[in-house]
N, C-alpha and C positions, 0 to 999 in steps of 0.2 A: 080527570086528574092529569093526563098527559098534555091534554091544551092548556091547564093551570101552569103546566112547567114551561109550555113553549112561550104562554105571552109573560111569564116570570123571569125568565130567559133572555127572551126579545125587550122586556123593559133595562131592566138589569143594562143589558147592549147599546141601547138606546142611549143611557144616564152615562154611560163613559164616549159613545161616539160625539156626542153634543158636546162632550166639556172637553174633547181633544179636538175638536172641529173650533170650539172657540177659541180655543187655549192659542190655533193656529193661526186664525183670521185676527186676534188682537194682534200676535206678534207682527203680521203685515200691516196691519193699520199703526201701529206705533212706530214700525221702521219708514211706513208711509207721510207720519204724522197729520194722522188724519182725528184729530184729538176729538170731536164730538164724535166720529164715530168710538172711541177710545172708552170715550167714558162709559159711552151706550153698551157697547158690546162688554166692560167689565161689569158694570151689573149685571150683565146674565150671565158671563163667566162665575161670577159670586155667589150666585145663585144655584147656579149648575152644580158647581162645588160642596157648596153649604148641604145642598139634597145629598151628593154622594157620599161628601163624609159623615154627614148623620148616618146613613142606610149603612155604611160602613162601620161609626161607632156601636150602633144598636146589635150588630151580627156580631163584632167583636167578644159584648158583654156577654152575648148568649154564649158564644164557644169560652169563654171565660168561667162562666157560670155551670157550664155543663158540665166542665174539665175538675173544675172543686168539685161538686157531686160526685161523681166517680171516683174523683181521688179518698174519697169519704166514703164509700161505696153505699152512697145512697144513688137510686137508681126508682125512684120513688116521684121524679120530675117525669115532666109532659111538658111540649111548650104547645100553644093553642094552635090550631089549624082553621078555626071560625071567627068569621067575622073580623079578618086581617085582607091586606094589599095580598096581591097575587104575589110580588116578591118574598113577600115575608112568610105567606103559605111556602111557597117552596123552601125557605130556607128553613124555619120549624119544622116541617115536618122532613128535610133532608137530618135536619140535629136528632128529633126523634127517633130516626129510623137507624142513627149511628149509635144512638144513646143502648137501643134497643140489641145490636148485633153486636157491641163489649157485653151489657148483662149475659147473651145468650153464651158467649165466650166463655165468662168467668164463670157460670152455673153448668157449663161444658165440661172448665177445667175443675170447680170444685169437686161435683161427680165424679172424676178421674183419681181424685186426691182421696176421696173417702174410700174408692173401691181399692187402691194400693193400698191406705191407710188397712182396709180388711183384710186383704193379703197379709200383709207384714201378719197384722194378728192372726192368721191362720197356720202362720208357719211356728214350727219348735226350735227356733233360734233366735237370740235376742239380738237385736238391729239397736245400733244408736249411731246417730247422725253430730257430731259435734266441729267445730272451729277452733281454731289454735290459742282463742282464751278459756275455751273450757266451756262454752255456752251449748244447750242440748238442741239442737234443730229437731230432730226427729228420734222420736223410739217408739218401740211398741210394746203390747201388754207383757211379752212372755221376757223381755228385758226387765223391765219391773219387776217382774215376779222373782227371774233370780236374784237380783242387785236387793231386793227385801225394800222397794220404793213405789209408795202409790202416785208420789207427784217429781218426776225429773229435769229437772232444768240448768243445773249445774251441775260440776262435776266434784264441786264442793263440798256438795253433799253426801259427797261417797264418804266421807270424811265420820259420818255415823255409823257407818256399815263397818270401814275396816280402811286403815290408813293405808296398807299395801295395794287395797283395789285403788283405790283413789290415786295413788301413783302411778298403778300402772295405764291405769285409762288413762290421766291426763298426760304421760309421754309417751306410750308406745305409737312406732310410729310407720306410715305406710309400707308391708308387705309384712311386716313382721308375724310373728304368732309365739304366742304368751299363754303360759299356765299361771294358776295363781289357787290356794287354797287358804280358806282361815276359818274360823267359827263363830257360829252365831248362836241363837236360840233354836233353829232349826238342826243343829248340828253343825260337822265337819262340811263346806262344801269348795268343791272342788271346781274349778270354773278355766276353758279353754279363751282364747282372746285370739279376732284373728282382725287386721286392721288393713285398711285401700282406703284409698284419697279417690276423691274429686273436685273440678275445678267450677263453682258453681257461682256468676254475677260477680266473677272475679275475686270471691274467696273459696280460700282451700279448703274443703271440709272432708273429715276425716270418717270412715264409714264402717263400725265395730261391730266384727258378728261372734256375738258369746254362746258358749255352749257348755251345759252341764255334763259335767263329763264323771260324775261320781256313779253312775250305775255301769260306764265302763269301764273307771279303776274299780269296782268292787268285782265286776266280775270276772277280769282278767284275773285278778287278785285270787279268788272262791276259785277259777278255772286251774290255777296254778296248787292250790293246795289238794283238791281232789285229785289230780294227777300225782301228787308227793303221797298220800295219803294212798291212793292204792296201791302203789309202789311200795310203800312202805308196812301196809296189812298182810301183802301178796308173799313177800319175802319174811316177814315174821311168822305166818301162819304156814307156809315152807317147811321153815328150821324148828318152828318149835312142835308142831304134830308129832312128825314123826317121835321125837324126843319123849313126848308123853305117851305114845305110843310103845316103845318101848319101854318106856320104866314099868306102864301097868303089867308088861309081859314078865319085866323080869320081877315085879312083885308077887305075880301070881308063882313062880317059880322058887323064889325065895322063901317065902311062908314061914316066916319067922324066925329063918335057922342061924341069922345072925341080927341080935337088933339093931347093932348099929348100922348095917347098910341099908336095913329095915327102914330103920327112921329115914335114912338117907334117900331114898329113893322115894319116900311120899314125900317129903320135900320138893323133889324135883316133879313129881306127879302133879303134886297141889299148884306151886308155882306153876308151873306150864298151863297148867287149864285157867288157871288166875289170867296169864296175860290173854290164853286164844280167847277168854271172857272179853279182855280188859277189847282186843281187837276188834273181836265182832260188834261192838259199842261202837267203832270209828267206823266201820262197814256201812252202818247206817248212813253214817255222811255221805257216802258215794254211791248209795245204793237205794236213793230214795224213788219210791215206783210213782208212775207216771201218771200225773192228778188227772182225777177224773170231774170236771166242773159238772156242779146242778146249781139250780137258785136257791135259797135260804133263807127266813129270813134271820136279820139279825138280832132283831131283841130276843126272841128264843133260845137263838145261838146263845147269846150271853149271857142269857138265866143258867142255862146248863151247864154253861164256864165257870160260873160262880159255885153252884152249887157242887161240880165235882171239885173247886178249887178248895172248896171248907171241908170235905169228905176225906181229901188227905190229910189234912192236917186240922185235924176237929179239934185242938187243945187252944186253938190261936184266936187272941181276940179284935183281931184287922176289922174292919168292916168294910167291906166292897160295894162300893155306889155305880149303880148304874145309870147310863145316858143315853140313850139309842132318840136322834133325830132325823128325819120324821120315824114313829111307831111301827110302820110299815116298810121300813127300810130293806133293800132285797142287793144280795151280794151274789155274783156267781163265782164260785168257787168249787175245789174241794174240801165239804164238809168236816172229814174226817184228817186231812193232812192239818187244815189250817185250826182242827181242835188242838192238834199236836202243839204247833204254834204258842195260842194263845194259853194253854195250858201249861208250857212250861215257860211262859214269860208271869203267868201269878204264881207260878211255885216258885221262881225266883223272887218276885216280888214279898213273897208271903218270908222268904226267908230272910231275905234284906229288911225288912221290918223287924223280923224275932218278935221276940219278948216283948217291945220296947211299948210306952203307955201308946192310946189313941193315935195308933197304927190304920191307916186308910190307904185304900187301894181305888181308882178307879177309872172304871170300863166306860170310855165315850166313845159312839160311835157317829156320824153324817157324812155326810155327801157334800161337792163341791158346785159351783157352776159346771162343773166340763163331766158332772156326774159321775166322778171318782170317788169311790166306798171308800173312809178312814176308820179303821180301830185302833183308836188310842187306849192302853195301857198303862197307866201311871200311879206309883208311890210316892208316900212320904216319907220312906228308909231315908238312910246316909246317901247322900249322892256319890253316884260313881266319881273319881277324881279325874280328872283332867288328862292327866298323863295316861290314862287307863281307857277312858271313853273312845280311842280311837280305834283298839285293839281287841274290844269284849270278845268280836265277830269273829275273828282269828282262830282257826281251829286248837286246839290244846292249852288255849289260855284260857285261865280260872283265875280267878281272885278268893276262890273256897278252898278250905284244905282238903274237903272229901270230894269236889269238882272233878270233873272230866273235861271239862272246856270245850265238849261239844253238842250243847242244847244250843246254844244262839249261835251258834252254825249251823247247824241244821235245822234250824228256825228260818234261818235268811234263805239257805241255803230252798225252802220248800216256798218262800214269797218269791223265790227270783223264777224257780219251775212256772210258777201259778201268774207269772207276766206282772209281779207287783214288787212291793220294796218294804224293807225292814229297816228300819234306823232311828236314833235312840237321838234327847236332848237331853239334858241337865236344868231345869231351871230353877237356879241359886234364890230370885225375887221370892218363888211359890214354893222351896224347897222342893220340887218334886222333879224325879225322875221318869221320864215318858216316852217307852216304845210305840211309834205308831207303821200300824199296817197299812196298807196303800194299794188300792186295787182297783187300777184305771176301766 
């Protein structure tokens, strides 16, 4: 092969020494005018020529031909190396071997592109890559997943999600950093923005990394009411003991010798143990003991829900459907906190229904790709309202007159212990109201 290339080479050499040798000896035979030689020597100058610019048109077409292929990326060509001139072998198989070290390049750099492409998706921040018309270069799964888009390509498109996001992505602009919340079918969600440039082929592309940030307002949020909340148990359970304390002392004392202070002071006796009652209820809030996870499964789990759920209230005629996918679905948890849970989100359910005719309740439970446990919880009662859904979670808000406004606090409050999440949708299409559980 290497003497292919030297007499390849050496002909190659050959075909330009001869046509610059002639090229030189006409110019002296013409300035000699020595015309038969003239003519003689232009015919072989003619000649010489006509051979190099052929061998020259021919390699031309090939780099011509190679350069469309690739730019096609088809990479699918061979030029022959049999049964050709020694020139043309070397030149084919010098195109081959070039053809050969781009493919090996760009299945270099593809590989490079899918293993960052799996990066991005391994990370819990959404990436999106866009240019100053709005066009989407690059995103990945977990961008998707917040923006609620299985296909992203514009940023027009945000325009279904929520008009505010769409504004903000298509003008925030590099360094900055952007909150933004609105609501979906998913609920309230709450989404960080944070934007860098790059200068890439000489345009500017803009590089957003989003971040769900509603498990950190919720739990700054929950962290802030537990601290008001023992504060405020700690100091009421203070002032009023003693108080009840004292009235039983001086009731024993009194013993009927006047009724009116009689009455008077089991007033104040009754009252007092009313509220340390009404306190030791918010206790629980702050005082919930420390889950102890086993595995379960869950369609068991949920028969049991059901059937203590009709147990309390045996007059009602709801009917509770259950779902559990696959059968053997297995949760780690605390068995007994997260019965707590689930059992006071169907005694609410079961109460937001009432009376009312063909009343349905129901228990779905599955698993995701990333094998995260969901139990969904859902009615056909009155939908929560709007102005009100943001707030259920809020300790001391009720929307009941005989409420205490701290079951779905201490609901959430026992999903955020347990490394999981509580939160509630509306959906107006299917009329139904749906807490789901969430346990990575």
């Amino acid at each position: 092969m290497r003497d292919l290339r030297k007499n390849g080479i050496l002909q190659v050499t050959c075909y330009l020494a001869l046509l610059t040798a002639a090229s030189a000896l006409l110019t002296l035979l013409i300035v000699f005018r020595q015309w038969g030689f003239v003519i003689l020597f232009s015919m072989v100058w003619i000649y010489l020529f006509v051979v190099t610019y052929r061998y020259y048109r021919r390699n031309v077409k090939k780099l011509a031909f190679m350069f469309d292929a690739i730019d096609n990326a088809d990479y699918s060509f061979k030029y022959t190396t049999e049964n050709v001139s020694t020139d043309d072998y070397l030149i084919n198989e010098s195109l081959n071997r070039i053809a050969e070290i781009i493919f090996q390049a760009r299945h270099d750099a593809q590989e490079k592109e899918k293993f960052y492409e799996l990066i991005l998706d391994s990370v819990n921040t959404g990436i999106i890559v866009i240019d100053e018309k709005g066009n989407v270069y690059q995103t990945n799964s977990e961008a998707r997943r917040l923006l609620g888009l299985n296909v992203f390509t514009h940023t027009q498109q945000l325009l279904r999600v929520d008009e505010g996001l769409q504004k903000l992505i298509q003008n925030i602009r590099p360094g900055e950093k952007q909150q933004i919340s609105y609501s979906n079918e998913r609920g309230v969600i709450h989404l960080s923005v944070r934007a860098s440039a790059s200068k890439i082929r000489g345009s500017i592309l803009r590089i957003l990394a989003i971040n769900d940030i509603n498990n950190e307002l919720d739990e700054n949020e929950l962290d802030s009411w537990i601290r008001l909340t023992r504060v405020l148990t700690h100091e009421i359970m203070n002032s009023v003991t003693p108080i009840t304390s004292l009235s039983e002392t001086l009731l024993s004392k009194e013993n009927g010798r006047d009724p009116e202070i009689q009455a008077g002071l089991e007033a104040i006796n009754t009252t007092g143990k009313g509220l340390i009652d009404f306190v030791e209820n918010y206790r629980q809030f702050t005082h919930i003991p420390t889950p102890q996870p086993s595995l379960f499964y869950v369609k068991e789990f949920t028969e049991r829900m059901k059937q203590l759920a009709l147990h309390q209230m045996p007059s009602t005629s709801t009917t509770i459907y259950i779902d559990v996918k696959p059968e053997d679905l297995i949760v780690h948890a605390d068995e007994n906190l997260i019965t707590r849970v689930v059992l006071n989100l169907l005694k609410n359910a079961l109460q937001a229904i009432g009376s009312e005719p063909d009343g349905k309740i129901f228990i779905k439970a599955y698993c995701d790709a990333s094998e995260a446990v969901f139990i969904e919880v859902s009615n056909n009662g009155p939908l929560i309202p709007i102005e009100e859904i943001d707030h259920i979670f809020i300790p001391f808000f009720t929307t009941k007159k005989e409420g205490s406004g701290i079951g779905l606090s201490i609901s959430r409050q026992i999903m955020r212990l347990s490394g999981g999440t509580l939160t509630v949708r509306s959906d107006t299409k299917k009329h139904l109201t749906t807490f789901t559980l969430m346990f990575p």
